[in-house]
C-alpha positions as CSV (number, residue, x, y, z in Angstrom):
1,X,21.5,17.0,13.9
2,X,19.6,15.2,10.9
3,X,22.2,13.6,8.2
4,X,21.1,14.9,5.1
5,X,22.9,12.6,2.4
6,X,24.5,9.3,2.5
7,X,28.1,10.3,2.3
8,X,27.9,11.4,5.9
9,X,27.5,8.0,7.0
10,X,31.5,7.4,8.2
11,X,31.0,10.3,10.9
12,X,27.5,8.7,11.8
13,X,28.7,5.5,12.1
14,X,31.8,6.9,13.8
15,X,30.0,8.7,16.6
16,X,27.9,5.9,17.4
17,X,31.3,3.9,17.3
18,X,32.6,5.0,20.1
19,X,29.9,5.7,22.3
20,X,28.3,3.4,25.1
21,X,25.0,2.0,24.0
22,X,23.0,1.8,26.6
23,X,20.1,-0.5,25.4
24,X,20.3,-4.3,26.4
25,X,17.3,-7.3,26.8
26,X,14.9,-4.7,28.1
27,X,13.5,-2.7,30.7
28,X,15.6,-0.8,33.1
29,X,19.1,-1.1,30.8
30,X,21.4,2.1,31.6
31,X,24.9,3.8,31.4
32,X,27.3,1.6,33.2
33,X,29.7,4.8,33.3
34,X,29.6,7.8,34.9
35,X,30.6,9.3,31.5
36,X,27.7,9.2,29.8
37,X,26.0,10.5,32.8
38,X,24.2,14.6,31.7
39,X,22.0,16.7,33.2
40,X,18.9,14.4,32.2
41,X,17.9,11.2,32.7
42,X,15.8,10.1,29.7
43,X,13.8,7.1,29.2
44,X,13.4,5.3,25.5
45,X,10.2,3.2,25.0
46,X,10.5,1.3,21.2
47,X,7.5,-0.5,19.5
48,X,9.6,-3.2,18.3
49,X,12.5,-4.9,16.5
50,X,12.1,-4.3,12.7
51,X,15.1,-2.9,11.0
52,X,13.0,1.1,11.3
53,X,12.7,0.4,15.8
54,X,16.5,-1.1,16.1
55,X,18.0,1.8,13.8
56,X,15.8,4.0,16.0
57,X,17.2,3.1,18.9
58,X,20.7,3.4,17.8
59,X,20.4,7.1,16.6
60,X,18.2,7.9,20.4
61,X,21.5,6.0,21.8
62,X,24.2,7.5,19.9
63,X,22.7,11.5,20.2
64,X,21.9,10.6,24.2
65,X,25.5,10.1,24.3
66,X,26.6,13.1,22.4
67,X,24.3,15.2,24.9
68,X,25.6,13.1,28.0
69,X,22.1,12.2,28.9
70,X,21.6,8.8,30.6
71,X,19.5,6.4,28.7
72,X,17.1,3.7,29.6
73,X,15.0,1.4,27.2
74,X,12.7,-0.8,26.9
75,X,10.4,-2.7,24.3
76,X,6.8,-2.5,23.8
77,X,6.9,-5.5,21.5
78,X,4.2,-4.4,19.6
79,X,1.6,-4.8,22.5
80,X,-0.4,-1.3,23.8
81,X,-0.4,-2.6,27.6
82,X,3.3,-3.7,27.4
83,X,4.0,-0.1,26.6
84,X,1.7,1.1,29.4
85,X,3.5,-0.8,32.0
86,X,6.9,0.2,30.3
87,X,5.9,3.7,30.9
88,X,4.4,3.0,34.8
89,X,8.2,1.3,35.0
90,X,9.7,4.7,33.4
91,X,7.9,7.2,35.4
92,X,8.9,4.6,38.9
93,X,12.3,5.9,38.1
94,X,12.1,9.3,37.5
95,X,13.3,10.0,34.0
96,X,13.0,14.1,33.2
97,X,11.6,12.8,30.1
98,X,9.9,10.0,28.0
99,X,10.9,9.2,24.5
100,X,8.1,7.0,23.1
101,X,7.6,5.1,19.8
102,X,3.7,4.2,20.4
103,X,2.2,1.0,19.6
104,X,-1.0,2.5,19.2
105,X,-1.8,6.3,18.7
106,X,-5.4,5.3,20.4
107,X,-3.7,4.1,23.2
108,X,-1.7,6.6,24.2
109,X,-4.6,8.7,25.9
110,X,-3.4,6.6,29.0
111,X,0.2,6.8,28.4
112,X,0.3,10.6,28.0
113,X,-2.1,10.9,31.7
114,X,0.2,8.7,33.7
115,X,3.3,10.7,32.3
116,X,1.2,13.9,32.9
117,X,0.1,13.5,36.4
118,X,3.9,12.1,37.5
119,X,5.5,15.3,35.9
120,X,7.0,13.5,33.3
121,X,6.7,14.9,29.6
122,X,6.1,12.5,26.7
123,X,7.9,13.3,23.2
124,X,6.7,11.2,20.6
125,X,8.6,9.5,17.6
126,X,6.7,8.8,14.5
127,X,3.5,9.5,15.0
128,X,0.9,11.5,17.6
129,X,-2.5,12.2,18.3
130,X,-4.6,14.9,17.2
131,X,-4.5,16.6,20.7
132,X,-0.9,17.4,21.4
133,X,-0.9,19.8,23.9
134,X,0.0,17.1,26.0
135,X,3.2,16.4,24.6
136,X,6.6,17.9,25.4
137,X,7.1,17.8,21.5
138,X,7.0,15.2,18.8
139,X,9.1,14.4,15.5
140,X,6.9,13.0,13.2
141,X,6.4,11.0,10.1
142,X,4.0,12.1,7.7
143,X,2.8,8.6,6.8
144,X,0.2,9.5,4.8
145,X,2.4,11.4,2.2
146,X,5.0,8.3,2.4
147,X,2.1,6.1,1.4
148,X,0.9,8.9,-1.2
149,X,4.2,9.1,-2.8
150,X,4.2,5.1,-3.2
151,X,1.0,5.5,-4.8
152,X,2.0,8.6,-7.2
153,X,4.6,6.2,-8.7
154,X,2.4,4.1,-9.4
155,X,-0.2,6.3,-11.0
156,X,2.9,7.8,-13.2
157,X,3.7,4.0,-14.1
158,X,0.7,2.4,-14.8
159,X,-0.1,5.5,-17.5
160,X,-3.8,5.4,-17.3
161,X,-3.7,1.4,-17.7
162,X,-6.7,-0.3,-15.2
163,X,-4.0,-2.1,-12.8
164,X,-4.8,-4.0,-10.2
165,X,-3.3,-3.6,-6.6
166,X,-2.5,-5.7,-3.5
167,X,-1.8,-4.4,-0.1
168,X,0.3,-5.7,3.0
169,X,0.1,-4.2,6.0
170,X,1.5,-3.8,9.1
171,X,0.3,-4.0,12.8
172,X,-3.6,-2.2,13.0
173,X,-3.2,0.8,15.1
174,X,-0.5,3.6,14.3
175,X,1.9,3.8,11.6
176,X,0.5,1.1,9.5
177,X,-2.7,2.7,9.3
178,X,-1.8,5.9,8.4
179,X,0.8,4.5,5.6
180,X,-2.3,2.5,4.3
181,X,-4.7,5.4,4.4
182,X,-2.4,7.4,2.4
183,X,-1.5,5.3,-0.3
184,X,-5.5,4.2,-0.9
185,X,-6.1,7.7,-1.0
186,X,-3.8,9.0,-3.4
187,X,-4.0,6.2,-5.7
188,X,-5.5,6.9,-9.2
189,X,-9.1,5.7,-10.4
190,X,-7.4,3.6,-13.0
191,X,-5.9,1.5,-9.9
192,X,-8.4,-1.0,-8.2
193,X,-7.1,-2.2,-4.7
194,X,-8.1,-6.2,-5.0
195,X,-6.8,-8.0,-2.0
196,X,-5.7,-6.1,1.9
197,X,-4.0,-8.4,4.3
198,X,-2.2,-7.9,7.8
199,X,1.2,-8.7,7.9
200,X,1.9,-7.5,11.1
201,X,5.1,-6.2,10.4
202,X,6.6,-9.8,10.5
203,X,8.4,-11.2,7.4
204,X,7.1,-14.5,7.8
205,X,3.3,-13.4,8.3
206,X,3.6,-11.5,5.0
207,X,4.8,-14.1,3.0
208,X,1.9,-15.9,3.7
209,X,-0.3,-12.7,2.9
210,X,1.2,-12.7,-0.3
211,X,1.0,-16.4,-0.9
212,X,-2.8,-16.1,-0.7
213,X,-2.8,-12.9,-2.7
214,X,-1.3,-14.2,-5.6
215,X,-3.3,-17.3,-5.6
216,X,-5.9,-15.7,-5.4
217,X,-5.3,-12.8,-7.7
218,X,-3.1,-14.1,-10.3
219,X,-3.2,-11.0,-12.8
220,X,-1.9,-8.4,-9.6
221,X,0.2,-5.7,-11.2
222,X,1.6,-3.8,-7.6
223,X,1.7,-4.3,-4.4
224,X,2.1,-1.9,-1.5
225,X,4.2,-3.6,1.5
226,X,3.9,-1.3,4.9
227,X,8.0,-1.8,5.0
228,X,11.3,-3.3,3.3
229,X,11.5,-6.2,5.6
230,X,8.4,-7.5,4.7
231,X,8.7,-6.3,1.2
232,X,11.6,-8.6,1.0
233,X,9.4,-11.6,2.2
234,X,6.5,-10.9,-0.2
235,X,8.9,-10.4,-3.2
236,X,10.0,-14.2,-2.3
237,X,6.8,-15.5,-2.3
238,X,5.7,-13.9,-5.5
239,X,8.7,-15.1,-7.3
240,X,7.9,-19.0,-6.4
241,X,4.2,-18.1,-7.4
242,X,5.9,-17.2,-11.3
243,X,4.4,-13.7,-10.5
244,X,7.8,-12.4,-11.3
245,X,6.6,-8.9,-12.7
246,X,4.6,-7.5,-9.9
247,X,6.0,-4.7,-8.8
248,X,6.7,-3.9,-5.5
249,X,6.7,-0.2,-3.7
250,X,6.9,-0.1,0.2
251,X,9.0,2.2,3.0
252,X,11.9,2.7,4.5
253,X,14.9,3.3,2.8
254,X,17.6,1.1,3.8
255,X,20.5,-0.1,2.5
256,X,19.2,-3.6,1.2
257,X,16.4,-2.2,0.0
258,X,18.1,0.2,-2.3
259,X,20.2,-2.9,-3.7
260,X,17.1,-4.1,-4.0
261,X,15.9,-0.9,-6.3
262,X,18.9,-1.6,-8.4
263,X,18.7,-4.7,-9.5
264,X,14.6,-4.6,-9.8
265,X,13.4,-6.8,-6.8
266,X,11.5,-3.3,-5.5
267,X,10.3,-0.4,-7.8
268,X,10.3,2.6,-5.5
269,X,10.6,3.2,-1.7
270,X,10.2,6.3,0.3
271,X,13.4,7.6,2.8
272,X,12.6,8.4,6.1
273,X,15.8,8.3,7.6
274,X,15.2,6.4,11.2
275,X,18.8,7.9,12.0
276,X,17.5,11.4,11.6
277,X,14.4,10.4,13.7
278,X,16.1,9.0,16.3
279,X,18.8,12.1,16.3
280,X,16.0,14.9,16.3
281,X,14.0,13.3,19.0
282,X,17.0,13.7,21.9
283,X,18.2,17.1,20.4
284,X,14.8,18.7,20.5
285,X,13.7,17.0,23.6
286,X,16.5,18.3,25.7
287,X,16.2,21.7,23.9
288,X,12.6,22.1,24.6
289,X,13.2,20.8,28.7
290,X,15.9,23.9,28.5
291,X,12.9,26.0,27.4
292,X,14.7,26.9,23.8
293,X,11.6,29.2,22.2
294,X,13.6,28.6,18.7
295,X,12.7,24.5,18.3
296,X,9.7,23.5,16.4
297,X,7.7,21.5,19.1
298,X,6.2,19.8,16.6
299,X,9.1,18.4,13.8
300,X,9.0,16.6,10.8
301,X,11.4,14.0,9.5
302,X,12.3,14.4,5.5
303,X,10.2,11.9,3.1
304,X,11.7,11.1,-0.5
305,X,10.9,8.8,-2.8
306,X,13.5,6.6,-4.0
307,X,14.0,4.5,-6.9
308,X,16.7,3.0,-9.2
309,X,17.5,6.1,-10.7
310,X,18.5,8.2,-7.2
311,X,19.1,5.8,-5.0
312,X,23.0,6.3,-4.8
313,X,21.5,9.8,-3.4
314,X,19.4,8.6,-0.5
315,X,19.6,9.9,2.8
316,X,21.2,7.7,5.7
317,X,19.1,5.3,6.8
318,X,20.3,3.1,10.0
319,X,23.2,4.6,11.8
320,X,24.8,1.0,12.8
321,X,24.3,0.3,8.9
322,X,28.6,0.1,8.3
323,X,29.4,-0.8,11.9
């Protein structure tokens, strides 16, 4: 089940504890025990490695062993075609179901055929297309709201003020479009976006997006980061720049990030727990191949925008965050 509120964490952390994780270098990693073996076989296809894929996984990992499902991974590494030959490596062994953190909403047109026409039902984290009557069932973000609620805070701090606005974005394709679409959109008329760059979800190409960015745009008030670890980055390179006062909203919702809130390196980020992504997608994937009429097909994970003043209140994050 979804962990609502951080003080749940020790039995979070607890069940993932003592479970088997099942994940390894890649590709075709599985129980070595008979005792996390269930009644389905699952397989786990991740985008990546940020801090929001890797506390993914551990949730998938930790509720697959709760339900005694067996577990194989792999990683996409933010590539569409290695996530296509993931799945063809997926579907070779038979899973009952595929668990899939896309790459590329556009690109999973092919993914969800090849699943289709083997027998094997797709249920998507994150993100899915506009035709979902393909899919087993999905728990989704809403990325547009996330970015909207970045973007309300800053239309309630700027006050009317003409601000100026820098954005860094992630990987072109899925989430990182969606987060960016949302935040443009809600954003007031008082707030003029000056400067976009790709940061590909990579701390180090961010910092150099921001680098230029501040150069080039030396009176920048905010700046929208399409997550923490990046946001990190950027806030480093700003800081050397003597651009000190920009503030910074972005996404995710971990635990260094609301440090971060606190002492005024970041001035809001939105919560959407990974753990209870992770959690949901197992639970309602096995529920839904038992045919249970009461599970929302279609799920969404909780948004909420955090800040200094509630972020001892934030939901859970990362279920390997105290292990």
């Amino acid at each position: 089940m979804p962990v609502p509120a951080r003080p749940r964490r020790a039995l979070v952390a607890s069940a993932l504890g003592t479970s088997l994780l099942l994940s390894g270098c890649g590709l075709g990693q599985e129980a070595a025990s008979d005792a996390v073996t269930g009644p389905f076989t699952f397989g786990f296809v991740n985008g990546g490695t940020t801090k929001f894929h890797t506390c993914l996984q551990a949730a998938v990992e930790a509720e697959a062993k709760n339900y005694r499902v067996r577990l194989y991974t792999a990683d996409s590494h933010q590539d569409a075609a290695t996530e296509l030959t993931n799945i063809k490596e997926m579907i070779a062994k038979k899973v009952d179901a595929l668990i899939v953190q896309t790459v590329d909403v556009h690109a999973l047109d092919d993914d969800i055929a090849r699943a289709k026409a083997s027998g094997i039902p797709i249920f998507l984290t994150s993100v899915v297309p506009d035709d979902t009557s393909g899919l087993l069932g999905a728990v989704v973000v809403d990325l547009k709201k996330v970015g909207s609620l970045d973007a309300g805070w800053i239309d309630e701090d700027a006050a009317g003020k003409d601000v100026q606005v820098g954005i860094v974005a992630g990987a072109p394709g899925a989430a990182s479009d969606l987060l960016v679409g949302g935040f443009k959109g809600a954003l007031p008329a008082n707030a003029e976006v000056v400067a976009t760059g790709a940061g590909m979800f990579d701390p180090g190409r961010a910092r150099e997006v921001a680098k230029g960015m501040i150069k080039d745009h030396p009176d920048l008030d905010y700046a929208f980061v399409a997550n923490e670890e990046m946001a990190f980055a950027v806030r480093k390179a700003f800081d050397a720049a003597g651009a000190e006062d920009v503030r910074i909203v972005t996404v995710n919702g971990t635990d260094e990030a609301l440090a971060a809130l606190k002492d005024g390196r970041f001035s809001a980020t939105v919560a959407n727990s990974a753990a209870d992504t992770g959690a949901l997608a197992v639970t309602n994937a096995v529920d839904l191949l038992r045919e249970d009429d009461r599970v929302d097909r279609i799920a969404r994970t909780s948004l909420r925008l955090v800040t200094k003043d509630n972020a001892d209140t934030a939901p859970l994050y990362c279920p390997s965050d105290d292990l």
